[in-house]
C-alpha positions in Angstrom: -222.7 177.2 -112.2 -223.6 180.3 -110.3 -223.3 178.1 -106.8 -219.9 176.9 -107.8 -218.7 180.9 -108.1 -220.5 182.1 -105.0 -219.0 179.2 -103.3 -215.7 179.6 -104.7 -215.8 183.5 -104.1 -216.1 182.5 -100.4 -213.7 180.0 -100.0 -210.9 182.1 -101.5 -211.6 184.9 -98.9 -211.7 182.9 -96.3 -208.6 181.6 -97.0 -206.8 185.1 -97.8 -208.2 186.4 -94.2 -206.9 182.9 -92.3 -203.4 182.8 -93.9 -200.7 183.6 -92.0 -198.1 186.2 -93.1 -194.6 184.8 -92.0 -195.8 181.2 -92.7 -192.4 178.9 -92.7 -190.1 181.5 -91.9 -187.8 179.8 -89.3 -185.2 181.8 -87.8 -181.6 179.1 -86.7 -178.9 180.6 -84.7 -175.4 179.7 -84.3 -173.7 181.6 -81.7 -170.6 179.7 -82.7 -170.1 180.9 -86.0 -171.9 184.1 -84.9 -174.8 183.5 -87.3 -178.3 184.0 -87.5 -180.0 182.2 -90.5 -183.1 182.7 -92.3 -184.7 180.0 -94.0 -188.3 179.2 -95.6 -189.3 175.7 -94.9 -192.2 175.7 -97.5 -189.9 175.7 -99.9 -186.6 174.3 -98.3 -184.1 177.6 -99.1 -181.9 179.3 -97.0 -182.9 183.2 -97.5 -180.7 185.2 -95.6 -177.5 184.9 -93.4 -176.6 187.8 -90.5 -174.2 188.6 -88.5 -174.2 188.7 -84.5 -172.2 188.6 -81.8 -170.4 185.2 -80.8 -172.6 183.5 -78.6 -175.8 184.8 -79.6 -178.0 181.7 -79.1 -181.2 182.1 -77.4 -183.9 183.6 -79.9 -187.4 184.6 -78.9 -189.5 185.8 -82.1 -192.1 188.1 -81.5 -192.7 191.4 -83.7 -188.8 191.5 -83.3 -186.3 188.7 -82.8 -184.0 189.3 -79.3 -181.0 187.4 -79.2 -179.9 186.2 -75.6 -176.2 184.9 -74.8 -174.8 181.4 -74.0 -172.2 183.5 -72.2 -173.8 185.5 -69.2 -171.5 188.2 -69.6 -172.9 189.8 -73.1 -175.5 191.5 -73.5 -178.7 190.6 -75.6 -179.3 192.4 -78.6 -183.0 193.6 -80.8 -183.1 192.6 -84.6 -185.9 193.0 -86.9 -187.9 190.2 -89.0 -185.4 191.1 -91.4 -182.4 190.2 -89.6 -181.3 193.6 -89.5 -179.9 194.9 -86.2 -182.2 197.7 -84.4 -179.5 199.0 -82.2 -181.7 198.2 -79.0 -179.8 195.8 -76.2 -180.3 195.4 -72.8 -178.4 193.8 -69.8 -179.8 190.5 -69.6 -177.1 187.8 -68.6 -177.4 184.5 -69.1 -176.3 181.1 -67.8 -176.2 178.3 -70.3 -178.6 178.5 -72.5 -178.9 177.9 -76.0 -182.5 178.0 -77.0 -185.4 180.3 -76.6 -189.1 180.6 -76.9 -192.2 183.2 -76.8 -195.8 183.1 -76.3 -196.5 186.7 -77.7 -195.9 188.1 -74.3 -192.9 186.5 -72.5 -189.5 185.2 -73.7 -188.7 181.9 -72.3 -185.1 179.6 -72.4 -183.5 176.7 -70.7 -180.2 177.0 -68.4 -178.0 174.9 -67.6 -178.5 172.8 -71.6 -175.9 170.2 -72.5 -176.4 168.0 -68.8 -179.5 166.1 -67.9 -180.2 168.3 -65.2 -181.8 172.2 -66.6 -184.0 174.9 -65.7 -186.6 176.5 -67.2 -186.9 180.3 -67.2 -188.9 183.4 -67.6 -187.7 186.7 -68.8 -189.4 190.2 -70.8 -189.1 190.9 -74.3 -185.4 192.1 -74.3 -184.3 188.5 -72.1 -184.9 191.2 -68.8 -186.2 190.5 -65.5 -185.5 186.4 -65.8 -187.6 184.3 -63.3 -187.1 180.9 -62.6 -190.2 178.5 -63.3 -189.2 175.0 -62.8 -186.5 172.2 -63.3 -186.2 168.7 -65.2 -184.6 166.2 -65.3 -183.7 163.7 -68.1 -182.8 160.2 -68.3 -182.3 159.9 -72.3 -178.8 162.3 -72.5 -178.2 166.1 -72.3 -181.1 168.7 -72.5 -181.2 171.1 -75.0 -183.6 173.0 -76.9 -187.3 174.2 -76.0 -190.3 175.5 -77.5 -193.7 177.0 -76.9 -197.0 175.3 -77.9 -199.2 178.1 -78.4 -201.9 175.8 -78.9 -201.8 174.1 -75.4 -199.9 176.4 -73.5 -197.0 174.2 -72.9 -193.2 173.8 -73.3 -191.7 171.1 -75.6 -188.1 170.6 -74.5 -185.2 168.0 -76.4 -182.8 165.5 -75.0 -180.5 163.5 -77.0 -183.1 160.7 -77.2 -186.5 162.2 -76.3 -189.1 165.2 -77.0 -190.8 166.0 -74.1 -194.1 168.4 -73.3 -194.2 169.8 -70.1 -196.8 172.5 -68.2 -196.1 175.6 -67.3 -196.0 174.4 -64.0 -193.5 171.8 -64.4 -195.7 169.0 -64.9 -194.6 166.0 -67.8 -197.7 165.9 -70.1 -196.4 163.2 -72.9 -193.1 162.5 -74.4 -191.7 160.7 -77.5 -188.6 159.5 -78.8 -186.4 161.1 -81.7 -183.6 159.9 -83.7 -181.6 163.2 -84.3 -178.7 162.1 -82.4 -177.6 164.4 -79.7 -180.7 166.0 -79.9 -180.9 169.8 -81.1 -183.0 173.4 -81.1 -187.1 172.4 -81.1 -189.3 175.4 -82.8 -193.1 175.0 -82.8 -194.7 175.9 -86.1 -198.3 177.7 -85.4 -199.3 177.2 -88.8 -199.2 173.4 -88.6 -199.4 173.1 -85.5 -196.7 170.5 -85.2 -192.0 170.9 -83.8 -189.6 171.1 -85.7 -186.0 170.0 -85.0 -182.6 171.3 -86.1 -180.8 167.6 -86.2 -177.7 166.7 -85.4 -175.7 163.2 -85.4 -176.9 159.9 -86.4 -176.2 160.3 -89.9 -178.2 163.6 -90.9 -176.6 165.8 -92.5 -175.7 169.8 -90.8 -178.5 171.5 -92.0 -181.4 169.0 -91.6 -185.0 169.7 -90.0 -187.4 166.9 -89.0 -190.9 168.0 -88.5 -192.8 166.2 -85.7 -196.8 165.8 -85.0 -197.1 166.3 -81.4 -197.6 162.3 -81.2 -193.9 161.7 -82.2 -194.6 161.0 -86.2 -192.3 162.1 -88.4 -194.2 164.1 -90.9 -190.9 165.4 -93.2 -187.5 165.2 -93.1 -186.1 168.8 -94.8 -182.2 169.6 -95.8 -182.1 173.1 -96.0 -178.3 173.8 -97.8 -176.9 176.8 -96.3 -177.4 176.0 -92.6 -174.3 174.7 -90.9 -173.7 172.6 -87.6 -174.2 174.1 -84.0 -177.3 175.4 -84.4 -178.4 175.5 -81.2 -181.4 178.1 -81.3 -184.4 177.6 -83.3 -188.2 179.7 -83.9 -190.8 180.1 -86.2 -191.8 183.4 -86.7 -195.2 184.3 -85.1 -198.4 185.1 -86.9 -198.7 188.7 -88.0 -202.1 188.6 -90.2 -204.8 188.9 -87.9 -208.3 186.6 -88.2 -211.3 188.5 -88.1 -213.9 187.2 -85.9 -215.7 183.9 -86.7 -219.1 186.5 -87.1 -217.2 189.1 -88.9 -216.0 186.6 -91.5 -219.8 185.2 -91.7 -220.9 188.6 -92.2 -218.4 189.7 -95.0 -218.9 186.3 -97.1 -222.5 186.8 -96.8 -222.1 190.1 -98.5 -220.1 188.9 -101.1 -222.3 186.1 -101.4 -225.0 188.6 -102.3 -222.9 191.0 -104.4 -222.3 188.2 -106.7 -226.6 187.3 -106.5 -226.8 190.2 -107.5 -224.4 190.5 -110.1 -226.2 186.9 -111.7 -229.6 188.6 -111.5 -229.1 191.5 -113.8 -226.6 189.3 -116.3 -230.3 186.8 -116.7 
């Protein structure tokens, strides 16, 4: 009995301290419509709908959510985790792009979406100082949404037929084929460690998500009733709950391991 509660005592703090705090948020824009969407895919609900500009496509989520612009001649704009606007823009024109990504650091997109021909790019925070890193090609339709694997530090980017992982140097690590019709906005969930697509055509329904292992499984297939078509931009939100050390955690359990001893001795 007293092993179970010492070893339960443990287990439940380690799980507390390893959880992550915005775990299933995913944020959908659809600069049609002038939407952005909040939705919780643990549970499959649409929490929140806001109100952008029209055109407001490419999201990067990193304490904050910056919205770039299909059209290059807006400007992108600063919203909290919240959805609610900051007030903070910048000059950051863009040329064709409808999705975005982040590794923490950098805000990344990809020009030139709806041909087979795009470019990936670079950019700050605020969509700012945009560099060009490489360009794909695709032989399986028009190109379209893109992610960041934080795990191995690569890009997973959607054509109408395939998913594709590529380096940060442009090189094609592996790729796998999809059945979400034209294709649609890709968003890498940390927690699981797996991509998630906003799917369009080929009989899904507007506001469907397929979740992916990074082998091309489908792991779920997730109708979230809120979300409408053109959504073009996808992201999880990032961690926010940092993990303690692997020898910090050790230490702390071993403490409570020894409170609770300790506790056991004087009840004998």
């Amino acid at each position: 009995m007293k092993n179970k509660f010492l070893k339960g005592l443990v287990t439940s703090f380690l799980l507390a301290v390893s959880g992550l705090a915005n775990a299933g948020i995913i944020y959908v824009t659809n600069g049609d419509s002038s939407r952005l969407a909040i939705a919780d895919t643990s549970s499959g609900t649409l929490i929140d709908t806001i109100t952008t500009s029209r055109g407001a496509y490419p999201i990067a989520v990193q304490d904050s959510i910056w919205l770039g612009h299909l059209y290059g001649s807006n400007t992108a704009s600063e919203y909290d985790l919240n959805g609610l606007s900051t007030g903070s823009t910048s000059t950051a024109s863009m040329f064709s792009a409808t999705d975005g990504a982040s590794d923490g650091t950098m805000n990344y997109a990809l020009t030139g979406v709806f041909s087979s021909n795009a470019q990936v790019i670079s950019a700050n925070k605020d969509w700012t100082n945009q560099q060009s890193m490489f360009s794909i090609s695709s032989n399986s339709g028009r190109l379209v949404g893109i992610t960041f694997d934080s795990v191995f530090d690569s890009f997973w980017i959607s054509s109408a037929r395939e998913i594709f992982q590529y380096s940060l140097t442009g090189d094609l690590i592996s790729k796998f084929s999809h059945s979400a019709g034209d294709g649609g906005a890709l968003a890498y969930d940390q927690e699981t460690d797996s991509i998630w697509m906003v799917a369009r055509g080929s009989g899904y329904t507007n506001g469907t998500l397929v979740q992916y292992n990074k082998s091309g499984s489908v792991l779920q297939t997730q109708f979230i009733s809120g979300l409408s078509s053109n959504n073009w931009g996808a992201e999880f939100a990032m961690a926010t709950t940092e993990v303690p050390e692997p020898s910090t955690l050790a230490v702390f359990a071993l403490g409570l391991m020894g409170l609770a001893s300790r506790k056991f001795k004087k009840q004998a």
